[in-house]
N, C-alpha and C positions, 0 to 999 in steps of 0.2 A: 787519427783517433783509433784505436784499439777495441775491437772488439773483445769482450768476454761473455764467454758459454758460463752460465750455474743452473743446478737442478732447484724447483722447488718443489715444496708438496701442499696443495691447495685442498681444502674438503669442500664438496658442496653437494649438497642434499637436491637430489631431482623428483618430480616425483611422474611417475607412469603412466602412461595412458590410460589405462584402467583407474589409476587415483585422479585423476584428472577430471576424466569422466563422471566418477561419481561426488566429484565436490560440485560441479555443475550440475549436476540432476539434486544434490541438495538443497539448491537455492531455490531451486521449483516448487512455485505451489501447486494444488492436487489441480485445477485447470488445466495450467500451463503442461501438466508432466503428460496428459492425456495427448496433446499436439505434438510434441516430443517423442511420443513414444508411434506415434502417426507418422509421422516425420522417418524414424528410422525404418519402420516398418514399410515404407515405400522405397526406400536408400538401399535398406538390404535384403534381397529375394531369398536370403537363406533364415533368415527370422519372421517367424510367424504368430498368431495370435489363435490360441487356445491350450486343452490340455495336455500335457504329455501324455503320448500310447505306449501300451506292451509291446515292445515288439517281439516279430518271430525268433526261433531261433536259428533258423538258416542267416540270419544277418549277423548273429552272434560267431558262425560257423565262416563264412568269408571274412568277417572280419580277422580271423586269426591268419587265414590264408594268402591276404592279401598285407598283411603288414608287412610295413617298409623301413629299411634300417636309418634311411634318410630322417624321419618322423615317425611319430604315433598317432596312428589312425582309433588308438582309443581315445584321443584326448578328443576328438572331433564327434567321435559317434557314441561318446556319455551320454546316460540316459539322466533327463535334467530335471524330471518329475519329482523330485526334491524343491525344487521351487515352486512354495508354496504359503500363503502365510498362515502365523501360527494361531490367529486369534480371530474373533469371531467379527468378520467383515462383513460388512453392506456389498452385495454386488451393483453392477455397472448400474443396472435399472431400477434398484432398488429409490427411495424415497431418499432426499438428500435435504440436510436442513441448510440452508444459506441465507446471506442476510445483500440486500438489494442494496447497493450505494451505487449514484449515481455517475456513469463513464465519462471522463474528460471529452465532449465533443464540444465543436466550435458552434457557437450560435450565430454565425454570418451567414450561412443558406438560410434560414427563417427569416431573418432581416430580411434581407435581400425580398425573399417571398413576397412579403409588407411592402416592399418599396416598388415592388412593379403591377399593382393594384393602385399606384397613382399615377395620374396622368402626366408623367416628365416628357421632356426634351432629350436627345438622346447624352447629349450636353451634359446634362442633371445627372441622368441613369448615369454617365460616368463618372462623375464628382462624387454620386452617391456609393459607389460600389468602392471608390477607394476610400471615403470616410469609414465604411462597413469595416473594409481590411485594415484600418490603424486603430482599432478599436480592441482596447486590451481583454484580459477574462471576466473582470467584473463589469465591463461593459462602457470604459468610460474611454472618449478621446483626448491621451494625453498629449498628441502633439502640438503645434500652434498653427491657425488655420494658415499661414503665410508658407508656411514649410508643406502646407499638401497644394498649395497653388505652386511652388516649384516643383513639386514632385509630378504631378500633371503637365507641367509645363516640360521638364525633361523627358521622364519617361513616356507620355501619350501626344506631346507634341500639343496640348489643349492650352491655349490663353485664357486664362480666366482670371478674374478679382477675387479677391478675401470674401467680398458684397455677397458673391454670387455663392461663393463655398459654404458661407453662415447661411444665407438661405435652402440650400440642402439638406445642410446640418440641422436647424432646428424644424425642417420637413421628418426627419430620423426621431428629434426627441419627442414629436408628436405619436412615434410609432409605441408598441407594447413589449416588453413591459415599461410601466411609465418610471424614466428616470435616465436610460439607455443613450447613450452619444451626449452626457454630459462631459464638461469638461476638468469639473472639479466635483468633492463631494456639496458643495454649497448648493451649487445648482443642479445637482442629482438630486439633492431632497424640497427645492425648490419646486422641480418641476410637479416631483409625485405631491409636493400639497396642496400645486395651483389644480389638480385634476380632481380632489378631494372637496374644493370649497362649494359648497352646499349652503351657506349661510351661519354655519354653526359657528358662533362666536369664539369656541376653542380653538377650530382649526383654521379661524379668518387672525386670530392671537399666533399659532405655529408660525404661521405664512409671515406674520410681519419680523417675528424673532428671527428665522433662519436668513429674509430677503436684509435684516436691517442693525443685527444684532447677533449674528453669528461666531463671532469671534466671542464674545461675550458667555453664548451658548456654551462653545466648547473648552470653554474654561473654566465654566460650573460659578460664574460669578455672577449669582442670580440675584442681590441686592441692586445689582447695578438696572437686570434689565427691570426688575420689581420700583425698584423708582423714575426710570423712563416711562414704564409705559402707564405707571399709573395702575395696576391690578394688584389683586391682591392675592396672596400666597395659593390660593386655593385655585386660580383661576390661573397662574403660571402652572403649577404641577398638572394640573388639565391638558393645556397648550404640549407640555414637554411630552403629558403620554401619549399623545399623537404623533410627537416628530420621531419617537421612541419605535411607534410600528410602521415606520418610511423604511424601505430597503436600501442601504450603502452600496450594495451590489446587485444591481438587477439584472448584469449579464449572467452572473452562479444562478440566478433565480430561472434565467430562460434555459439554462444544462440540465438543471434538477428536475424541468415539468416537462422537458423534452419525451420521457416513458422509455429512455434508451439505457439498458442498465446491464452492470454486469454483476455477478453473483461472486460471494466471498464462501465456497465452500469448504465448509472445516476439514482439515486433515483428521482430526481425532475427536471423541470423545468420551465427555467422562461423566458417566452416571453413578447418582449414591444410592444402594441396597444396605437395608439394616445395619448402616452407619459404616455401611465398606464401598470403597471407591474401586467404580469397573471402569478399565480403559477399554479403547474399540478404536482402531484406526479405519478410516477411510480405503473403501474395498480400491478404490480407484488409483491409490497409492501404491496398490500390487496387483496388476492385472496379469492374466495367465499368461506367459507368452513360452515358447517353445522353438527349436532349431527345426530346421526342416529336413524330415525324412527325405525331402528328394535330393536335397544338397548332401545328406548324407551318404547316398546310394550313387550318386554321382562320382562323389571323393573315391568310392571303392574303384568304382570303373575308370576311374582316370588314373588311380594309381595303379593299377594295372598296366594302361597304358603307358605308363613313367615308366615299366621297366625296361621297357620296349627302348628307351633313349628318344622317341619321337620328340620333338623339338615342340610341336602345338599341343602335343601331350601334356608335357611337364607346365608350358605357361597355365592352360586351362586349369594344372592340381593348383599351384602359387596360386589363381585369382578364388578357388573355392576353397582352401583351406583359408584363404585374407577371407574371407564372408564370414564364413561360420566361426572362425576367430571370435570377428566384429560381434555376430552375432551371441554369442558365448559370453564375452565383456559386456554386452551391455544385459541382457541378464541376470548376469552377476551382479553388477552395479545398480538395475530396480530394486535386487532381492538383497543389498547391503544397506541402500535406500531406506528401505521398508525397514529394515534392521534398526538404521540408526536414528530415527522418529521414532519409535517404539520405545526404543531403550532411552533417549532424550525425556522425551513427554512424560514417561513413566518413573524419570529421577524427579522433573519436576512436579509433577503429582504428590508426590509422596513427600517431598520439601514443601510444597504449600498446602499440604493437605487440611489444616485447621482453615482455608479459607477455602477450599473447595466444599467443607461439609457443612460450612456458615453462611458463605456470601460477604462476608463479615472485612474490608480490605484493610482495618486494624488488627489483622488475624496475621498480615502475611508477611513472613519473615525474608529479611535482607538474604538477596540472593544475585548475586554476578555469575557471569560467566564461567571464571573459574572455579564454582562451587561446582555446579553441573558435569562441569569436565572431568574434575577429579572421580565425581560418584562415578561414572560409566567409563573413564579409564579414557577417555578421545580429550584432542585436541581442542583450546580453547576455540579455533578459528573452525574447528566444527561444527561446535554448538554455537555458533553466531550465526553458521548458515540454516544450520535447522530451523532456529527462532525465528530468521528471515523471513517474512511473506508467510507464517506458518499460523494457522487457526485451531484453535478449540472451542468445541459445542459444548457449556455447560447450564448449571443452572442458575445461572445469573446471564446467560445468553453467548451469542458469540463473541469468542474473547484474543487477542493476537497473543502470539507465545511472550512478545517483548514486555506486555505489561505486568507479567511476573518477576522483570528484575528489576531490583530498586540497590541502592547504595544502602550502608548501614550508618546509625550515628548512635552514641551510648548519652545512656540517661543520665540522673545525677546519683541515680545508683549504681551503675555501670553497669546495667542490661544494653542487649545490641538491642535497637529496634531498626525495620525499615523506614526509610522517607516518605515512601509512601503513605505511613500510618501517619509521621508527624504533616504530610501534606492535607490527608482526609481531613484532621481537627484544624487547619488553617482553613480550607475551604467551608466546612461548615462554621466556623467562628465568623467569616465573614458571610455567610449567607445569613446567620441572624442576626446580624448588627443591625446597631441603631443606624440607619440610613441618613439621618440628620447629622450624625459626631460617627463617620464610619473610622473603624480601627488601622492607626497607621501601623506603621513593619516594627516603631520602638515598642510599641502596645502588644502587638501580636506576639511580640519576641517574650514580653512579661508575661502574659498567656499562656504562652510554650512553657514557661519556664515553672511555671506557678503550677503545672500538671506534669514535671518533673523530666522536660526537655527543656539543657539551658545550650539552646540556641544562640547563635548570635545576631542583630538585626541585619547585617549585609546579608545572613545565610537566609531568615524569612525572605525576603527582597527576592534573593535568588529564586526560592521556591515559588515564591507566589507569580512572580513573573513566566515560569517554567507550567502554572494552572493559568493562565491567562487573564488574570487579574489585575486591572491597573492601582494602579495608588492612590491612596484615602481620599485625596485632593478629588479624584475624578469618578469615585463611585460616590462622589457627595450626591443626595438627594433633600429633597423638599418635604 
């Protein structure tokens, strides 16, 4: 077989350590950038944290004397005090407004807690601790008790029966909160009504609907259970508002009252004076940082000794002019950072602006990504990362950059509108329906369409599905 040699010519776009850098620091919220910049600041001894100084000018005066035709010893000993931001920031200790949501933690030490305040067997405490660990986030055991008697039987070498695992188990669902180590939602809301029963005729009526008529329940075919049980309209919607305030998920419930929380603090925001819109970024987005004098005074001295040809000379300049590099990029990259959340936040400001001075969210006009990009001239995968992870303080409260962009769709006049506007009129249309005849997606669509969006019904369907809405069938009420 024959070899053949041909040239081609391939292009391909790289991009530099320095762009690299700073699309990763884009994705950072104002938290995270704080540990990050902690982080380098321990990694690199020639980056420091505070303001840039004057310096003398005998430094100005070596510096000429010592430069080297190898390199430029001014690129390293620029005075960086130029980095600075331009707007009127919060510093580090200043007052920060954030909003508390509660951190993904595991509620299995708590259990756990609760289950060694009973008097077990060591036997038990084992069964229990691995019922504890197959227990999903909402707190239920979806596996089958047969499959944790073989996983104890393999992994701990333990013989036990299913007999002995259910009695464990329903030792757990006796624990707090009530509903915890059920195996399905049926006997998740079982258990929280058997703990309710007090005598109260509505909630001794719940108890028999969920233990006996559940499927029924959750089909909304309340003619059926209204001629079982014999009651009367008035005395089921009673029953239903009970089972109505049962939790489906009492494991979210034992993460939320945990008091373990992490804060969403805003990158920017934006306050209205006499109907003019002020931006303010988050001081913590540009913290002062600075190159260090000593790594500078160093570089002199060692290039010095470079001329010398000394062999530990020359390594020592390569490792402190690789620092102060580092430290110069990344620098550059908070202070590009700061840059391009400033110039992002302040196109969309000014693009949603009728709904920033309203509050009003049929105010805010269809906006994609590539609106944003064109206005400040950057890439669309820019502005994806900005919006990432990114907050604003306003006055309608804390808001994610994401929920300013919505899809357009045109009227029957052929104005653009957002989805978002045609979403707000579906959600209130269905928050004041008639709860008895609730409006299905053919209705809604006539709706939409009658206020001069001619929607189609699969598109409500979508929408409403997309607000978390089930279908007419299941928001039926009594």
């Amino acid at each position: 077989m024959a070899l053949k040699q041909f040239f081609s010519q391939k292009m391909e776009q790289r991009l530099s350590p320095q762009q690299i850098q700073l699309m990763k620091l884009l994705q950072v919220p104002t938290m995270e950038l704080e540990s990050r910049i902690k982080k380098e600041l321990e990694e690199n001894p020639a980056l420091e944290e505070g303001r840039e100084e004057s310096e003398d000018d005998d430094l100005e005066e070596d510096q000429e004397q010592n430069a080297e035709k190898d390199f430029n010893i001014d690129d390293y000993l620029a005075d960086d005090s130029d980095y600075k931001t331009q707007v009127n920031n919060k510093g580090k200790d200043d007052d920060e407004k954030m909003m508390p949501l509660s951190r993904e933690k595991s509620f299995h030490d708590r259990l756990t807690s609760q289950l060694h305040l009973r008097k077990l067997s060591n036997n038990q405490l084992f069964i229990a601790d691995t019922l504890i660990g197959n227990l999903d986030e909402s707190g239920y055991l979806n596996r089958e008790l047969d499959a944790i008697v073989d996983d104890l039987a393999f992994s701990a070498n333990l013989s036990v029966s299913e007999e002995e695992v259910l009695e464990v188990l329903l030792m757990i669902q006796e624990m707090d909160p009530a509903g915890i180590g059920a195996r399905n939602l049926r006997e998740c809301l079982l258990i929280q009504i058997e703990r309710k029963q007090d005598g109260d005729i509505s909630r001794y009526t719940s108890k028999i609907i969920i233990k006996d008529y559940f499927d029924e329940f959750t089909k909304k075919h309340y003619s059926k259970i209204l001629k079982k049980l014999e009651i009367s309209d008035e005395n089921l919607k009673e029953a239903i508002e009970e089972i109505i305030k049962l939790n489906p998920k009492p494991g979210g419930s034992m993460k939320d009252s945990g008091g373990n929380y992490q804060h969403i603090t805003p990158d920017f925001e934006i306050t209205e004076i006499d109907g003019k819109l002020i931006l303010t970024i988050n001081g913590r987005n540009a913290p002062e940082l600075k190159v260090s004098h000593t790594y500078k005074n160093m570089l002199l001295a060692y290039a010095e000794g470079a001329k010398t040809k000394k062999k530990t000379d020359k390594e020592a300049l390569t490792f402190i002019t690789q620092k102060l590099d580092g430290a110069k990029w990344f620098i550059d990259a908070i202070k590009q950072r700061q840059n391009t959340l400033l110039l992002t936040m302040d196109a969309i400001m000014n693009y949603q602006k009728d709904y920033f001075l309203t509050g009003d969210e049929t105010k805010m006009r269809p906006m994609i990504l590539k609106d944003i990009a064109e206005i400040v001239g950057l890439d669309i995968s820019t502005i994806s990362r900005v919006a990432n992870s990114k907050y604003v303080q306003t006055e309608q409260g804390v808001i994610s950059l994401k929920f300013f962009f919505s899809e357009s769709l045109s009227t029957i006049t052929g104005e653009e509108v957002s989805t978002r506007e045609v979403k707000k009129i579906l959600s209130e249309a269905i928050e004041f329906e008639v709860k008895r005849k609730p409006l299905t997606d053919e209705k809604l669509a006539i709706l939409l369409k009658d206020k001069g969006y001619n929607i189609a019904r699969r598109t409500v369907a979508k929408y409403r599905e997309q607000l978390n809405i089930p279908v007419a069938r299941l928001r039926k009420e009594l």
